[in-house]
Chimera marker file (.cmm) of the C-alpha trace (Angstrom):
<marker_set name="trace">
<marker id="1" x="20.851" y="9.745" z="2.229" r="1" g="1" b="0" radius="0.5"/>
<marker id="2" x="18.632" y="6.569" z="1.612" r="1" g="1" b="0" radius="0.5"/>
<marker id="3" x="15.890" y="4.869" z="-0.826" r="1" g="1" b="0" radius="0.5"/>
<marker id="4" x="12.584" y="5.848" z="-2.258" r="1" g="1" b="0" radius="0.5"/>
<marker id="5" x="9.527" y="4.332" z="-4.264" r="1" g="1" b="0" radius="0.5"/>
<marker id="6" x="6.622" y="6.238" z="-5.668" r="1" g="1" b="0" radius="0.5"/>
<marker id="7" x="4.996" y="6.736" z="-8.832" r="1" g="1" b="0" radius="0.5"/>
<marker id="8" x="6.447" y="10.706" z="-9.244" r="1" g="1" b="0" radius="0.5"/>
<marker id="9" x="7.585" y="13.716" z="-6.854" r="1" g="1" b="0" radius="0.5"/>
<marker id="10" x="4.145" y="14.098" z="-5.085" r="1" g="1" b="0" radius="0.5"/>
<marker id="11" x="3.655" y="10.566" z="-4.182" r="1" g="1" b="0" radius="0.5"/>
<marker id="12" x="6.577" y="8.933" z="-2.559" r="1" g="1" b="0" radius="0.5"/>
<marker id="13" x="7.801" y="7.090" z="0.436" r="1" g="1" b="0" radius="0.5"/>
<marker id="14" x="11.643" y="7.138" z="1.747" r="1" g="1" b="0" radius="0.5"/>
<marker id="15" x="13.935" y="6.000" z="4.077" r="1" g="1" b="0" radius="0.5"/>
<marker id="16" x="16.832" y="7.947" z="4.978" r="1" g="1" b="0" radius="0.5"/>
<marker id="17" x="19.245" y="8.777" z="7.538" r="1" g="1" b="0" radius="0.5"/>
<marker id="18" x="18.898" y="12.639" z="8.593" r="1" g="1" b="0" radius="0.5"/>
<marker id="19" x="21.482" y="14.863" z="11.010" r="1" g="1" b="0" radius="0.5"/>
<marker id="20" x="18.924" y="17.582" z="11.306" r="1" g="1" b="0" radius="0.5"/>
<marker id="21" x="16.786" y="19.185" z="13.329" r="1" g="1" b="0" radius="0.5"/>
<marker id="22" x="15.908" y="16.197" z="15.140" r="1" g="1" b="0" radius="0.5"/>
<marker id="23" x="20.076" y="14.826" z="15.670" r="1" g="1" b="0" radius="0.5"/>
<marker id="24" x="20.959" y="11.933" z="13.898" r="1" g="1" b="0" radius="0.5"/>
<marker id="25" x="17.823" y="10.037" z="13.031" r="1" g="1" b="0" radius="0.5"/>
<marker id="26" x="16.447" y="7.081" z="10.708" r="1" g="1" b="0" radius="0.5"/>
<marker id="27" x="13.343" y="8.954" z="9.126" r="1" g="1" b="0" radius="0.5"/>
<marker id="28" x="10.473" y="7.240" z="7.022" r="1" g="1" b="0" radius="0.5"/>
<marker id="29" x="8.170" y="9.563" z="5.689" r="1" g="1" b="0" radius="0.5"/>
<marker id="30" x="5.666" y="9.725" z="2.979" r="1" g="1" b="0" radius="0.5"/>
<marker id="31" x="3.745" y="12.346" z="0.650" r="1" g="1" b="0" radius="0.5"/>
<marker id="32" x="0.668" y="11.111" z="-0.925" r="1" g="1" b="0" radius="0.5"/>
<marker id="33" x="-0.771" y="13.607" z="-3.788" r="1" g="1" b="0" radius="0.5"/>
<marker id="34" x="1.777" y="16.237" z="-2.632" r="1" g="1" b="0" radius="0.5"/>
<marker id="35" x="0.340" y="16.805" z="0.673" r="1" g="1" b="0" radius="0.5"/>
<marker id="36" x="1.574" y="16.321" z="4.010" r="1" g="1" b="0" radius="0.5"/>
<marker id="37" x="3.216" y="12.913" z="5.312" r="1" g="1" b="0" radius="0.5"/>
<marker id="38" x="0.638" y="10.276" z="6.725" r="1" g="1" b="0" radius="0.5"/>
<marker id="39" x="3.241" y="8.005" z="8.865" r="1" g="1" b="0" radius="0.5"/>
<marker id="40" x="2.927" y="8.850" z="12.231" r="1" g="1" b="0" radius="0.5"/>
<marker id="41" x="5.884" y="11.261" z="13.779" r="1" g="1" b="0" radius="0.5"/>
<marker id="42" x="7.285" y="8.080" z="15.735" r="1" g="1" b="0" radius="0.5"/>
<marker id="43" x="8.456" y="6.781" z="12.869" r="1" g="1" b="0" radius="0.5"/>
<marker id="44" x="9.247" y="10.205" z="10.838" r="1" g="1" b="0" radius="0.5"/>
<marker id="45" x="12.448" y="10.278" z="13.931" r="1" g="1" b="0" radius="0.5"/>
<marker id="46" x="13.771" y="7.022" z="14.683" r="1" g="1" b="0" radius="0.5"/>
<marker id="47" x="16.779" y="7.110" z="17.246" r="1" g="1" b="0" radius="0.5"/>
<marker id="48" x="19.800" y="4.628" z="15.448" r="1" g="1" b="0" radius="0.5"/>
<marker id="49" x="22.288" y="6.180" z="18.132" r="1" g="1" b="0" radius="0.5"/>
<marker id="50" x="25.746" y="7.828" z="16.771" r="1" g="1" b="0" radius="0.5"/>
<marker id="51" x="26.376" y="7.420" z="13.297" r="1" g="1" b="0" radius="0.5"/>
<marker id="52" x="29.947" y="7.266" z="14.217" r="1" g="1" b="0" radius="0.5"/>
<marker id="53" x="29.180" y="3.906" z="15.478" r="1" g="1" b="0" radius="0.5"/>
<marker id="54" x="27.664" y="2.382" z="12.411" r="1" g="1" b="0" radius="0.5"/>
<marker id="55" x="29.843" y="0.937" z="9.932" r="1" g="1" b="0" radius="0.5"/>
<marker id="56" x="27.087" y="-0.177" z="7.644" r="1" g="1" b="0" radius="0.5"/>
<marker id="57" x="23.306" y="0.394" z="7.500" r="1" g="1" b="0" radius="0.5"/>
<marker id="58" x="21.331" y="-1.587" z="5.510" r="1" g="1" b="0" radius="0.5"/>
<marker id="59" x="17.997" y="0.167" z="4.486" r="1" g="1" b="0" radius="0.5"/>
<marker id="60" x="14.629" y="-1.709" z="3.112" r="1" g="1" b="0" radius="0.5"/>
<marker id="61" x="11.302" y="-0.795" z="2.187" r="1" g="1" b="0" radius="0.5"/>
<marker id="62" x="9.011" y="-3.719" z="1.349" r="1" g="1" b="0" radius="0.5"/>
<marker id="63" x="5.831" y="-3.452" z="-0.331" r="1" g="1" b="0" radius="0.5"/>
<marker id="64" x="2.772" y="-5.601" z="-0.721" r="1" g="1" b="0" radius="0.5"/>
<marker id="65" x="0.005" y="-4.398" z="-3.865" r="1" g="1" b="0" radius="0.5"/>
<marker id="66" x="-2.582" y="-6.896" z="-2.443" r="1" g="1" b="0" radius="0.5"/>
<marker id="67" x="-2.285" y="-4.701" z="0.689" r="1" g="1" b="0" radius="0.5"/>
<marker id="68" x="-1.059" y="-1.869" z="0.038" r="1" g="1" b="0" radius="0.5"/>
<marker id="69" x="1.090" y="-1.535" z="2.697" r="1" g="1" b="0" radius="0.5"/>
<marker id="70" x="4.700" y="-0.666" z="2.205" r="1" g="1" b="0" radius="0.5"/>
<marker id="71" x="7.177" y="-1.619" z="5.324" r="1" g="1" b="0" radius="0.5"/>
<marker id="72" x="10.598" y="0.165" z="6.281" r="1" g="1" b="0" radius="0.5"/>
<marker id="73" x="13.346" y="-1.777" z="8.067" r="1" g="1" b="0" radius="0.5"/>
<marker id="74" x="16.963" y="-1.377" z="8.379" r="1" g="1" b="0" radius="0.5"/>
<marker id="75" x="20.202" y="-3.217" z="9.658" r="1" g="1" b="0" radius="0.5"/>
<marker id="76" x="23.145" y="-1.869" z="11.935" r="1" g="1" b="0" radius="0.5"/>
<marker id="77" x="26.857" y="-3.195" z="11.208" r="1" g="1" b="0" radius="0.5"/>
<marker id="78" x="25.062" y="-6.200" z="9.461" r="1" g="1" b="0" radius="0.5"/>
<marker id="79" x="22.917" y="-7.394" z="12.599" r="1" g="1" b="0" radius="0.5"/>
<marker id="80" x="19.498" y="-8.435" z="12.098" r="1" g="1" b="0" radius="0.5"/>
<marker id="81" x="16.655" y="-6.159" z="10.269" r="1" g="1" b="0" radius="0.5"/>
<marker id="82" x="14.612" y="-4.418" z="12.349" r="1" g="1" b="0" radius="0.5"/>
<marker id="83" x="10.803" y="-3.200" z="11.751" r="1" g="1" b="0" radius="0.5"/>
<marker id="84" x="9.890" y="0.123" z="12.156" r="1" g="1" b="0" radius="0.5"/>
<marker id="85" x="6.571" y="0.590" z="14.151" r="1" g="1" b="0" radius="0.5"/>
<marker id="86" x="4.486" y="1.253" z="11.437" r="1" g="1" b="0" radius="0.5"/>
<marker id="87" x="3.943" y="0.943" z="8.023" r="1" g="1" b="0" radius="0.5"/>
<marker id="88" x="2.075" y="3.045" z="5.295" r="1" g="1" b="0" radius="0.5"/>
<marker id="89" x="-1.112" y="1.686" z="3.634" r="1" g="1" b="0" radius="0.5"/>
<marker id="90" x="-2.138" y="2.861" z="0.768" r="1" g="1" b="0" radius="0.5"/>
<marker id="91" x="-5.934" y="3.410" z="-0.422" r="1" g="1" b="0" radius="0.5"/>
<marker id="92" x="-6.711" y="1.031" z="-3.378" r="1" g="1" b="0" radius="0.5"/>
<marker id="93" x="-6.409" y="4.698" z="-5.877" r="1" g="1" b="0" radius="0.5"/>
<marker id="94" x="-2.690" y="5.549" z="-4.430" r="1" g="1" b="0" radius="0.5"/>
<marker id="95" x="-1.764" y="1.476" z="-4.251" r="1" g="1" b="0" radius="0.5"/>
<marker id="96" x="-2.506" y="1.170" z="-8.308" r="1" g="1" b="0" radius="0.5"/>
<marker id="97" x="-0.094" y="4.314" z="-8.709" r="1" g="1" b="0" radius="0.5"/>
<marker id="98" x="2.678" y="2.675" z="-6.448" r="1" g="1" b="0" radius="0.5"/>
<marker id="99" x="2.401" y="-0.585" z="-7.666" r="1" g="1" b="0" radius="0.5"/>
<marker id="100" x="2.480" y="-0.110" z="-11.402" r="1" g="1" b="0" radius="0.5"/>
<marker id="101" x="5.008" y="0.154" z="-14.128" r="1" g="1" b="0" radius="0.5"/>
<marker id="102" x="5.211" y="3.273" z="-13.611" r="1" g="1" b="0" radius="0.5"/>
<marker id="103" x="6.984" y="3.557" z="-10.192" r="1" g="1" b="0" radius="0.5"/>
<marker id="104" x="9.775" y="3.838" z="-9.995" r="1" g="1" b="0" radius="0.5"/>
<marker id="105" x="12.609" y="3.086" z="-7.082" r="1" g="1" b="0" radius="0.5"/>
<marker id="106" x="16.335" y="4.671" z="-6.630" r="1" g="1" b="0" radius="0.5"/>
<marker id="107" x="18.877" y="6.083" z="-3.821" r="1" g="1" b="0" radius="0.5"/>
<marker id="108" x="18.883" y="9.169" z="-2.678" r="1" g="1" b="0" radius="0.5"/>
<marker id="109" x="21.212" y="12.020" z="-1.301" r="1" g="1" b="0" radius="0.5"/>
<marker id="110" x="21.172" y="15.826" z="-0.540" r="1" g="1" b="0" radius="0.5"/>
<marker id="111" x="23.559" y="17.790" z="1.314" r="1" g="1" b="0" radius="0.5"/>
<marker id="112" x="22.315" y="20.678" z="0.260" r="1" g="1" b="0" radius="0.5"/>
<marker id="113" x="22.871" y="23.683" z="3.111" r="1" g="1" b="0" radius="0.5"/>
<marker id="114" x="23.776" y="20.653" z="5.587" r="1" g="1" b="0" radius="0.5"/>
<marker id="115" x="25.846" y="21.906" z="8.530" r="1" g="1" b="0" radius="0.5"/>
<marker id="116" x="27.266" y="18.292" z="9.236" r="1" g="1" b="0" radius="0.5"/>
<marker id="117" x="26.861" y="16.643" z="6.025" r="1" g="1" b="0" radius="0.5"/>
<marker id="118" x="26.370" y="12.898" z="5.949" r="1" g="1" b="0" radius="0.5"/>
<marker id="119" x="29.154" y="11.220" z="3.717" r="1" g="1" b="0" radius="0.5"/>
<marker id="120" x="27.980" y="7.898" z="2.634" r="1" g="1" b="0" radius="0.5"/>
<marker id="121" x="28.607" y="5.051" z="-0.392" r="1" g="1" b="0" radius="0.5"/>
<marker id="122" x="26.088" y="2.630" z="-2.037" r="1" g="1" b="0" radius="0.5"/>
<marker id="123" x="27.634" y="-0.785" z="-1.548" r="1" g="1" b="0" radius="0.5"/>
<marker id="124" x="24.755" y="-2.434" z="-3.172" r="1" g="1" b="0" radius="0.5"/>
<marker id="125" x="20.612" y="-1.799" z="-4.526" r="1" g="1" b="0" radius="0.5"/>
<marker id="126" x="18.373" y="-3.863" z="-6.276" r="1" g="1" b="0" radius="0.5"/>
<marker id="127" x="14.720" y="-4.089" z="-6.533" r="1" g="1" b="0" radius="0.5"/>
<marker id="128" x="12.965" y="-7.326" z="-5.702" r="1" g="1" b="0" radius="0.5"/>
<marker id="129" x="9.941" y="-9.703" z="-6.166" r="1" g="1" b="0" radius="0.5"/>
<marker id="130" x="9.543" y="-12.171" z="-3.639" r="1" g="1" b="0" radius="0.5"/>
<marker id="131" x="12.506" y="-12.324" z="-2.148" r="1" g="1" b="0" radius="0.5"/>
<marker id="132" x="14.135" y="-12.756" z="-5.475" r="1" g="1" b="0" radius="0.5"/>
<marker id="133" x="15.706" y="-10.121" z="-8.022" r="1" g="1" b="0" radius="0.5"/>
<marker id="134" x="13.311" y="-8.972" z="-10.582" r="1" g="1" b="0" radius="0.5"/>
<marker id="135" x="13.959" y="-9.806" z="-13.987" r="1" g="1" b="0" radius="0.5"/>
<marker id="136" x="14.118" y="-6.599" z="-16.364" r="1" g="1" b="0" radius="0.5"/>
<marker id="137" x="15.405" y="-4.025" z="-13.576" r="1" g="1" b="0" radius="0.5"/>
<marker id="138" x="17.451" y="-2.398" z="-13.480" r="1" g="1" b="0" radius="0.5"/>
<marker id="139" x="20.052" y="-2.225" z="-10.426" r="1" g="1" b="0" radius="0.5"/>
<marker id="140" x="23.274" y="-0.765" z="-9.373" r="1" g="1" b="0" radius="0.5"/>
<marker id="141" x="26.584" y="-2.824" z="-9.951" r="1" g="1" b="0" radius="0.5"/>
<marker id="142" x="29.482" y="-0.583" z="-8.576" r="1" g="1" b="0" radius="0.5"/>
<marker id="143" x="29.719" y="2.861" z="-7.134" r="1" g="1" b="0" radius="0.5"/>
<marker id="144" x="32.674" y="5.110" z="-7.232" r="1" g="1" b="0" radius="0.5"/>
<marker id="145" x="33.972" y="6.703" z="-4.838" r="1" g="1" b="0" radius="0.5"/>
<marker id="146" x="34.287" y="3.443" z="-3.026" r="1" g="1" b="0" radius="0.5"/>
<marker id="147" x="32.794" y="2.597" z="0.617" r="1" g="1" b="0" radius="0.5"/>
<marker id="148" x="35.535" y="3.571" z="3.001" r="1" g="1" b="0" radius="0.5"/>
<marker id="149" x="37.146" y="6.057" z="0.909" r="1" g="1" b="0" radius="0.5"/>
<marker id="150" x="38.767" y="9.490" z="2.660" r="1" g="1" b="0" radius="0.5"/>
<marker id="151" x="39.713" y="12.934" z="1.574" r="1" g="1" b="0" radius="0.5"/>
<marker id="152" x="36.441" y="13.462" z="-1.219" r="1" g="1" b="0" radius="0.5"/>
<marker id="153" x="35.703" y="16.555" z="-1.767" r="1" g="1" b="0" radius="0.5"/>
<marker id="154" x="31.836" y="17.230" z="-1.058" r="1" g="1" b="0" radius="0.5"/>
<marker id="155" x="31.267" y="18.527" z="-4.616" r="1" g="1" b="0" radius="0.5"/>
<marker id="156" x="33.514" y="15.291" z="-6.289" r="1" g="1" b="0" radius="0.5"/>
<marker id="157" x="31.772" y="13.437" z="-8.921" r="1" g="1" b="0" radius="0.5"/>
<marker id="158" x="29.692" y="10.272" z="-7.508" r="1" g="1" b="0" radius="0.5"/>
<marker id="159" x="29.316" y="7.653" z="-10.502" r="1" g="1" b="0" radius="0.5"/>
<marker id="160" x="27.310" y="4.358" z="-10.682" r="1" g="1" b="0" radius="0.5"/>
<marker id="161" x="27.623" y="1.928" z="-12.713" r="1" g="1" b="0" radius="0.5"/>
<marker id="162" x="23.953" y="0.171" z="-13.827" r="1" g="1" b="0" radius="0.5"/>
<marker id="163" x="22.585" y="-3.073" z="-15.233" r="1" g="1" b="0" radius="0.5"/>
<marker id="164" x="20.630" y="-2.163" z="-17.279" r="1" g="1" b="0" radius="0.5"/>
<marker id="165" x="19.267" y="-5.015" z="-18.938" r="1" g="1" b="0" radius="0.5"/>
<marker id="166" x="16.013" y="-3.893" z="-21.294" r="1" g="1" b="0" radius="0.5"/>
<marker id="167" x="17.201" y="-1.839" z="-24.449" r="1" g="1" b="0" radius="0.5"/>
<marker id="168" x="16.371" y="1.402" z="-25.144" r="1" g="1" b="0" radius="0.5"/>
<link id1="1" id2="2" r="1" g="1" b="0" radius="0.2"/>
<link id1="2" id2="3" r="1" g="1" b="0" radius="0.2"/>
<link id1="3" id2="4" r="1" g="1" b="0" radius="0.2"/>
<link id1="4" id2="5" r="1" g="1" b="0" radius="0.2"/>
<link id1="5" id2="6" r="1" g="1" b="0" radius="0.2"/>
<link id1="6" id2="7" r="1" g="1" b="0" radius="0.2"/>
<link id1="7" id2="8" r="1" g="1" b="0" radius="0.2"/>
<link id1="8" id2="9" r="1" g="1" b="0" radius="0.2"/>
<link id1="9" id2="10" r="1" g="1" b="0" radius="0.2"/>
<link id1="10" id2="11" r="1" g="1" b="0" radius="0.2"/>
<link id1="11" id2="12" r="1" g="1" b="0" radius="0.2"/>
<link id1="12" id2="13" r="1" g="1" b="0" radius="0.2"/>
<link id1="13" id2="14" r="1" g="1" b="0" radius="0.2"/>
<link id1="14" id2="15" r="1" g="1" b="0" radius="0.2"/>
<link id1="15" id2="16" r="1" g="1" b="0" radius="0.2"/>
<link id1="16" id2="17" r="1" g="1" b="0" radius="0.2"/>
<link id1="17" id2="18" r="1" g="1" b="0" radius="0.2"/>
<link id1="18" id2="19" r="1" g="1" b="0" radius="0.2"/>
<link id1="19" id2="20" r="1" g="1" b="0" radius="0.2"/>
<link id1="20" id2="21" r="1" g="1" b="0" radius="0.2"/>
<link id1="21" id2="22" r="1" g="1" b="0" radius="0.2"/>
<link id1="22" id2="23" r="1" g="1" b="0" radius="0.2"/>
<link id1="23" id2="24" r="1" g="1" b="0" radius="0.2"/>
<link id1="24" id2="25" r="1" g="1" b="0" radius="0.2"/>
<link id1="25" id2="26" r="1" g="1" b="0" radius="0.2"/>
<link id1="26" id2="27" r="1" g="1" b="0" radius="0.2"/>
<link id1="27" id2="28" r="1" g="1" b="0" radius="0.2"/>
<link id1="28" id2="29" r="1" g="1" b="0" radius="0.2"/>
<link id1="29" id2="30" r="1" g="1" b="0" radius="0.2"/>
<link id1="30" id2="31" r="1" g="1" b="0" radius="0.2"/>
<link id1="31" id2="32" r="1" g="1" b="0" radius="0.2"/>
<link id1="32" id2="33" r="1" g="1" b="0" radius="0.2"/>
<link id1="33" id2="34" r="1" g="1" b="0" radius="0.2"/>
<link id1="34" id2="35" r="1" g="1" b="0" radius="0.2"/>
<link id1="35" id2="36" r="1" g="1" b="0" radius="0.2"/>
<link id1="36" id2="37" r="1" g="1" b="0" radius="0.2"/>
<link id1="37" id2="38" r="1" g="1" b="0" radius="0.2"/>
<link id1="38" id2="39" r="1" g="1" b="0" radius="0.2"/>
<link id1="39" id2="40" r="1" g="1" b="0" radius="0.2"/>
<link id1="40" id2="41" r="1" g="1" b="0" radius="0.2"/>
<link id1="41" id2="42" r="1" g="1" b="0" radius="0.2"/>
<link id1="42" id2="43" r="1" g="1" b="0" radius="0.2"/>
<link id1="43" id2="44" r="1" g="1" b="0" radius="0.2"/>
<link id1="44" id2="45" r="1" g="1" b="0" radius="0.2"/>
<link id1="45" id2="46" r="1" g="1" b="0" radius="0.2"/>
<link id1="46" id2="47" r="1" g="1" b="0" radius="0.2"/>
<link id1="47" id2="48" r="1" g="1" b="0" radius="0.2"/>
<link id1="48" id2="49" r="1" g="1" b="0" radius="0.2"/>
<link id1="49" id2="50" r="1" g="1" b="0" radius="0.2"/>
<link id1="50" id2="51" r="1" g="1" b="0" radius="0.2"/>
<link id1="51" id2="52" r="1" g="1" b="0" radius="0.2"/>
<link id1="52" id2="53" r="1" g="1" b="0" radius="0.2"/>
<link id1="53" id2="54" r="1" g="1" b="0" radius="0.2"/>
<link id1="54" id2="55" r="1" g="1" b="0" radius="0.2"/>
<link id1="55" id2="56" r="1" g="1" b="0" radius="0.2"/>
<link id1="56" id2="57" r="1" g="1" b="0" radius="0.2"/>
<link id1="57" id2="58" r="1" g="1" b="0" radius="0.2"/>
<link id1="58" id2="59" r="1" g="1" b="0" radius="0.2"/>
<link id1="59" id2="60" r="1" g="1" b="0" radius="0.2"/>
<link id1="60" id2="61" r="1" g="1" b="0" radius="0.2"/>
<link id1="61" id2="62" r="1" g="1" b="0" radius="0.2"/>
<link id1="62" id2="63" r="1" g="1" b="0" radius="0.2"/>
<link id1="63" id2="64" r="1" g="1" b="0" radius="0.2"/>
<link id1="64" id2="65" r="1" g="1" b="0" radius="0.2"/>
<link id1="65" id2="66" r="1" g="1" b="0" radius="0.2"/>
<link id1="66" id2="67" r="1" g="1" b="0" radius="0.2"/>
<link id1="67" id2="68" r="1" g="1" b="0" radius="0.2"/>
<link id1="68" id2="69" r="1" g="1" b="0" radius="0.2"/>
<link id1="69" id2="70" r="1" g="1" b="0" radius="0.2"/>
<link id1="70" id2="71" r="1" g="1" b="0" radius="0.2"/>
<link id1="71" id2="72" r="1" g="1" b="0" radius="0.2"/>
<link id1="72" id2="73" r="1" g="1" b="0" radius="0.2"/>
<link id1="73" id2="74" r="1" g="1" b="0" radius="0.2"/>
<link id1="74" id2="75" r="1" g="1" b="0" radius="0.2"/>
<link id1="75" id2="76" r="1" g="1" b="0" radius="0.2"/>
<link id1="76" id2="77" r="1" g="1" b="0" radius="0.2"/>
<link id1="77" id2="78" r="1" g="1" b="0" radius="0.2"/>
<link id1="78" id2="79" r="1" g="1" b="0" radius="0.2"/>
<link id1="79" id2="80" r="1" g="1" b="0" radius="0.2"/>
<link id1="80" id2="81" r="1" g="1" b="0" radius="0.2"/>
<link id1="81" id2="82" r="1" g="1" b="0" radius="0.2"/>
<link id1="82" id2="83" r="1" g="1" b="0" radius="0.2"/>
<link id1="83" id2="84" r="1" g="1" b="0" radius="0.2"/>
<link id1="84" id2="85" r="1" g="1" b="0" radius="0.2"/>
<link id1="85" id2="86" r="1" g="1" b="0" radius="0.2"/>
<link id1="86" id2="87" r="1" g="1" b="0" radius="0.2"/>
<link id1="87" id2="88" r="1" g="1" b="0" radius="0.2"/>
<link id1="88" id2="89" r="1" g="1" b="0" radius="0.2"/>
<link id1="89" id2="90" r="1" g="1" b="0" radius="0.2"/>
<link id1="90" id2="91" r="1" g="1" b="0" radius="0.2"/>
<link id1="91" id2="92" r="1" g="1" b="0" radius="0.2"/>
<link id1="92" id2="93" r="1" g="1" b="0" radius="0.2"/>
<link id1="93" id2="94" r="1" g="1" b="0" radius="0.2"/>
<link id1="94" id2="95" r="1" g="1" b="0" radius="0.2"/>
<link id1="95" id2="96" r="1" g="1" b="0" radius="0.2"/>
<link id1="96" id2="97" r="1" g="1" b="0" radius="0.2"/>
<link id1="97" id2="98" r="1" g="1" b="0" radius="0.2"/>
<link id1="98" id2="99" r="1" g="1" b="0" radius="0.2"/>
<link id1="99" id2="100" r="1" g="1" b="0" radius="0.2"/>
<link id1="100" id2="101" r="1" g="1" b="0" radius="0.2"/>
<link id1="101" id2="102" r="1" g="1" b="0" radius="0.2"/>
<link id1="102" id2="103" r="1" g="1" b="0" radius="0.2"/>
<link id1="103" id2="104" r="1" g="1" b="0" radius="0.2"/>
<link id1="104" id2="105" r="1" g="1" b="0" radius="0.2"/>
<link id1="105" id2="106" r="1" g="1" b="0" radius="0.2"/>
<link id1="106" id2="107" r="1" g="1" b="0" radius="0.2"/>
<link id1="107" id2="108" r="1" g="1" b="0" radius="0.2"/>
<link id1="108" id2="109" r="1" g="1" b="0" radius="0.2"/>
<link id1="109" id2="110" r="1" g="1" b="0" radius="0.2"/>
<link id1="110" id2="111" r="1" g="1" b="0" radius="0.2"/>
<link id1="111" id2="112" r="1" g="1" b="0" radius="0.2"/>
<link id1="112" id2="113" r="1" g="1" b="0" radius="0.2"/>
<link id1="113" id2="114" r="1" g="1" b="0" radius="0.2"/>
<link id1="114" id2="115" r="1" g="1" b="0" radius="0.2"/>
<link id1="115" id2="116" r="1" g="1" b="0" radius="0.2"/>
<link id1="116" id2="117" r="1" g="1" b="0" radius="0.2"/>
<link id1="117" id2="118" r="1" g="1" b="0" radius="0.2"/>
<link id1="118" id2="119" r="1" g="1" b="0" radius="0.2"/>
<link id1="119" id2="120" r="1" g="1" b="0" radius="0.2"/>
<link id1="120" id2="121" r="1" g="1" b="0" radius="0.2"/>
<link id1="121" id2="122" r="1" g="1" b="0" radius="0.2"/>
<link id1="122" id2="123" r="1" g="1" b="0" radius="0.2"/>
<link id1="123" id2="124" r="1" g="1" b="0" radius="0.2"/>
<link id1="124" id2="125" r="1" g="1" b="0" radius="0.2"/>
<link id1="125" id2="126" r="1" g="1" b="0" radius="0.2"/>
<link id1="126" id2="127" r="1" g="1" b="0" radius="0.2"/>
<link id1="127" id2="128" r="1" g="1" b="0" radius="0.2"/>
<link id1="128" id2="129" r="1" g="1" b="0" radius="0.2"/>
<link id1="129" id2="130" r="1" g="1" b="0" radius="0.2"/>
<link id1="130" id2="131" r="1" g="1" b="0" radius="0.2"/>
<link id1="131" id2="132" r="1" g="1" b="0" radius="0.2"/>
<link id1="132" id2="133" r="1" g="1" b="0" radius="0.2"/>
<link id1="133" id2="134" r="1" g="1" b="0" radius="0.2"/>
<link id1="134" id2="135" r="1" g="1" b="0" radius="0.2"/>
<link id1="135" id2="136" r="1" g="1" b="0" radius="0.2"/>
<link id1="136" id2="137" r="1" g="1" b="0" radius="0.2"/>
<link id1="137" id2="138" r="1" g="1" b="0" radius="0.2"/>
<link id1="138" id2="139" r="1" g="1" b="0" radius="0.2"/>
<link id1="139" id2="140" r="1" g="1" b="0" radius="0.2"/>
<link id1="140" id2="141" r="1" g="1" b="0" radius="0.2"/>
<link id1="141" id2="142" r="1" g="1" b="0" radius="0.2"/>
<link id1="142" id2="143" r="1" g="1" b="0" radius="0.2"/>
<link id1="143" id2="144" r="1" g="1" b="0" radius="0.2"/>
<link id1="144" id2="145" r="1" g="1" b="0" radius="0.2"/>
<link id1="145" id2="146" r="1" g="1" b="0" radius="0.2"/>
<link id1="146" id2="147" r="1" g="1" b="0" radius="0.2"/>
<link id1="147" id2="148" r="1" g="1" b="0" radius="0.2"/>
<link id1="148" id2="149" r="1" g="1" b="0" radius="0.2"/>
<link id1="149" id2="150" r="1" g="1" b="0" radius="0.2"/>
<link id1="150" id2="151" r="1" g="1" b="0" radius="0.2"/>
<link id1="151" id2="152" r="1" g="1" b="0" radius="0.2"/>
<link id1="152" id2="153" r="1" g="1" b="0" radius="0.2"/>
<link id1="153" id2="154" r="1" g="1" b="0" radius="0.2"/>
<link id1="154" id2="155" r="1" g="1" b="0" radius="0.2"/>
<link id1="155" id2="156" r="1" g="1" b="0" radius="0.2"/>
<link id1="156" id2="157" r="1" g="1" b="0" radius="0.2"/>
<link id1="157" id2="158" r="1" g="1" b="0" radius="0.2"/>
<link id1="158" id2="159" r="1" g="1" b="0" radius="0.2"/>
<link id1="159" id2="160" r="1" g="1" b="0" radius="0.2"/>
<link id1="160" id2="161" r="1" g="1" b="0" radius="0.2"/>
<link id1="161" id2="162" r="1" g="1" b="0" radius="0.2"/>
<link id1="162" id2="163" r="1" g="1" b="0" radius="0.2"/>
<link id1="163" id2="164" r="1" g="1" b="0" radius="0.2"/>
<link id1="164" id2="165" r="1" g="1" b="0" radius="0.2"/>
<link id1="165" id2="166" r="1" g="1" b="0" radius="0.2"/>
<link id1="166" id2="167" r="1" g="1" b="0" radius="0.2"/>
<link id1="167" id2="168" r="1" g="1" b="0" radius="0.2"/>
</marker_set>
């Protein structure tokens, strides 16, 4: 479960939280053109310690197009952000896909085969320009089930309600 931003399917970054093969671990990872990820593997396994010990995890990823370089943080139980080690820089090609109307930004979550599936609920995203909320994006309002809700079935319906504020 986390966030993404890329231009399509072969060209993304994310950060999500991951019980895997690793234990339970922050992981920020990238695929440029399809291939394979570019971040260094100290950031693609980040110990958080035990999820049963965070409440709520913020999760960021910052980008600069005169740069390039797009920056993953997160917040524990509503403490400060902290940066991960390293960031992703894009070439000036890959940047102008990233940084274009195109893009596009969302949440994400699979369970999919998970022995220990991760249960989690949006509070809040939005997508922003300089510290403020872009005008014309969209962003999510409300999200049902709500945060802190019990007994939901893994295959229950997940609904979000949008702002969606350009017709059409």
């Amino acid at each position: 479960a986390g966030i993404y931003f890329g231009p399509d399917q072969d060209n993304f970054v994310r950060l999500i939280v991951d019980d895997g093969s690793h234990g339970q671990v922050l992981t920020f990872k990238d695929e440029i053109g399809g291939g394979n990820p570019t971040l260094p593997t100290s950031v693609q396994s980040v110990n958080i310690g035990s999820f049963s010990s965070i409440n709520t995890l913020d999760l960021r990823l910052t980008g600069d197009p005169s740069t390039g370089k797009v920056v993953a943080s997160y917040a524990i139980n509503g403490g400060a952000f902290t940066t991960l080690s390293s960031a992703l820089t894009l070439t000036c090609s890959n940047a102008s896909k990233f940084f274009s109307s195109a893009a596009r930004a969302g949440v994400t979550q699979n369970n999919s085969g998970a022995p220990n599936p991760i249960i989690v609920a949006y509070d809040t995203f939005s997508i922003t320009r300089g510290g403020t909320v872009a005008v014309g994006h969209p962003s999510a309002i409300d999200v049902r089930p709500r945060e802190g809700s019990t007994a939901v079935s893994r295959d229950s319906f997940i609904a979000v309600d949008l702002n969606l504020p350009n017709s059409g």
